[in-house]
C-alpha positions as CSV (number, residue, x, y, z in Angstrom):
1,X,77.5,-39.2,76.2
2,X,77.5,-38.1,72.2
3,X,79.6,-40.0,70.1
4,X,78.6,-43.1,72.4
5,X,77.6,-46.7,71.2
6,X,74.5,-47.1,72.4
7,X,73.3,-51.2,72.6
8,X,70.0,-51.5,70.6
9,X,67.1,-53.6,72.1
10,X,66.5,-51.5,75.2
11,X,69.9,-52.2,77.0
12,X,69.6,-55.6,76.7
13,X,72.6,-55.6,73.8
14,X,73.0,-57.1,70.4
15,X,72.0,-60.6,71.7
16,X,68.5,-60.2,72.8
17,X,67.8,-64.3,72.3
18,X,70.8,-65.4,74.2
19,X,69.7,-63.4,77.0
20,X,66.0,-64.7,77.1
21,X,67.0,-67.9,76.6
22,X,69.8,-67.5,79.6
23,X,67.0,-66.3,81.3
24,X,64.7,-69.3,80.7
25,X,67.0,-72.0,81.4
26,X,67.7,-70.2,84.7
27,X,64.2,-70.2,85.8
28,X,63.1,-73.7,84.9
29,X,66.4,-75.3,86.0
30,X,65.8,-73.2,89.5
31,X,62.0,-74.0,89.3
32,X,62.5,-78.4,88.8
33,X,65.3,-77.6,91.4
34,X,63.4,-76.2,94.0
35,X,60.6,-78.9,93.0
36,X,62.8,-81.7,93.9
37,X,64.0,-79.9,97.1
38,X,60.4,-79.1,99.0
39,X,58.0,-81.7,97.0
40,X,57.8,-85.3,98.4
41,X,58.2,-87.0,95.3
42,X,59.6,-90.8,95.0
43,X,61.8,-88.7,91.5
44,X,62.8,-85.7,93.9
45,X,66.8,-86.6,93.5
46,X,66.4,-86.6,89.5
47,X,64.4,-83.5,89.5
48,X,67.9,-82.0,91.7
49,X,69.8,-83.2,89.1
50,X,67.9,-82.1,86.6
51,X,67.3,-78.5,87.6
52,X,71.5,-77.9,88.5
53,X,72.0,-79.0,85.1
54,X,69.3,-76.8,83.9
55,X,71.2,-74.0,85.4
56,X,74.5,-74.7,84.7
57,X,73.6,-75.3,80.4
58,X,72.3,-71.4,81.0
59,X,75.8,-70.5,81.4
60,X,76.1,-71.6,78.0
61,X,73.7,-69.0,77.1
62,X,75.2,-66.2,79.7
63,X,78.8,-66.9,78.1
64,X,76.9,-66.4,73.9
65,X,74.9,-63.1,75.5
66,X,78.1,-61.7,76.9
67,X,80.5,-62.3,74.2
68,X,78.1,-61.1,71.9
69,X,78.3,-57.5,73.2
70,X,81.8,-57.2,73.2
71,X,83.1,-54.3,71.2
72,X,86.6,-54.2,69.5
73,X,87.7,-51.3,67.9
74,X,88.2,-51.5,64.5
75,X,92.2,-51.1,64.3
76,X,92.4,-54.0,66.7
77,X,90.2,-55.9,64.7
78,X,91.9,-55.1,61.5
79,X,94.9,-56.1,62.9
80,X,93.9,-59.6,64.1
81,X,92.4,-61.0,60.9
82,X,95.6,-59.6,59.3
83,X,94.1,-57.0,56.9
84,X,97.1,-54.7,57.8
85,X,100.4,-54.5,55.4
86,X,103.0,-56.8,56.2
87,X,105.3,-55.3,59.1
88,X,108.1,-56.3,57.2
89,X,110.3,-59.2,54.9
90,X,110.1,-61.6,58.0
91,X,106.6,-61.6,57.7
92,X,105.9,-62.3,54.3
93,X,109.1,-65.1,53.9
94,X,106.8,-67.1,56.9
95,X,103.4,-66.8,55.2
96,X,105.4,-68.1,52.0
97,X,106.3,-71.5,54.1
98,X,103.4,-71.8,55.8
99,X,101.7,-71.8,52.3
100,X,104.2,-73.7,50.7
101,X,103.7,-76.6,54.1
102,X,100.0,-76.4,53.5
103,X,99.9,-77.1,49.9
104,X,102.3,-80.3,50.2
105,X,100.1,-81.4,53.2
106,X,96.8,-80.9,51.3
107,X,98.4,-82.6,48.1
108,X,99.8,-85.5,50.3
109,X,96.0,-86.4,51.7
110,X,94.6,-85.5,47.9
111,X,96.0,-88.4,46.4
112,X,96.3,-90.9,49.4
113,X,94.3,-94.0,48.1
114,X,90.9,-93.9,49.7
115,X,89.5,-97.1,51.3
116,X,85.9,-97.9,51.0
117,X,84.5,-99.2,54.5
């Protein structure tokens, strides 16, 4: 459809590494998985091991590809970081404390003595 965002790198989205490297750790973890399944090997149970673990750290890399090629819009956005005006006097008095907590606590661990281990 025009006016559409379309996902560069041939559909694979923004993160083209993340998913190649999802894609890897899936087939070697299935590959030493299957390996310590059907081969008679005296190491069969670590290469089990080895290969679930394989595929479940390629989650890791599923979870990066995926969240990668989220869209927000950009009012949401601009309204998370907090680049919107201040909705009102509420607002700004609780920035003011929370500043005024921060600075004390940052000024507190400034001039605690340090100790040399």
């Amino acid at each position: 459809p025009p006016g559409a965002a379309t996902a560069p790198g041939g559909g694979l989205g923004r993160c083209v590494a993340a998913f190649w490297l999802a894609l890897a750790f899936d087939a070697l973890g299935l590959a030493v998985l299957l390996t310590g399944v059907f081969a008679d090997l005296f190491f069969s149970d670590l290469l089990i091991y080895a290969g679930g673990i394989g595929i479940f750290l390629s989650l890791i890399w599923w979870v990066f590809w995926y969240a990668g090629n989220l869209e927000v819009p950009p009012a949401e956005l601009r309204d998370d970081v907090g680049l919107s005006p201040p909705k009102g006097r509420g607002d700004s008095v609780l920035r003011g404390l929370v500043r005024g907590l921060s600075t004390r606590i940052s000024a507190a661990f400034s001039s605690a003595p340090r100790s040399r281990a």
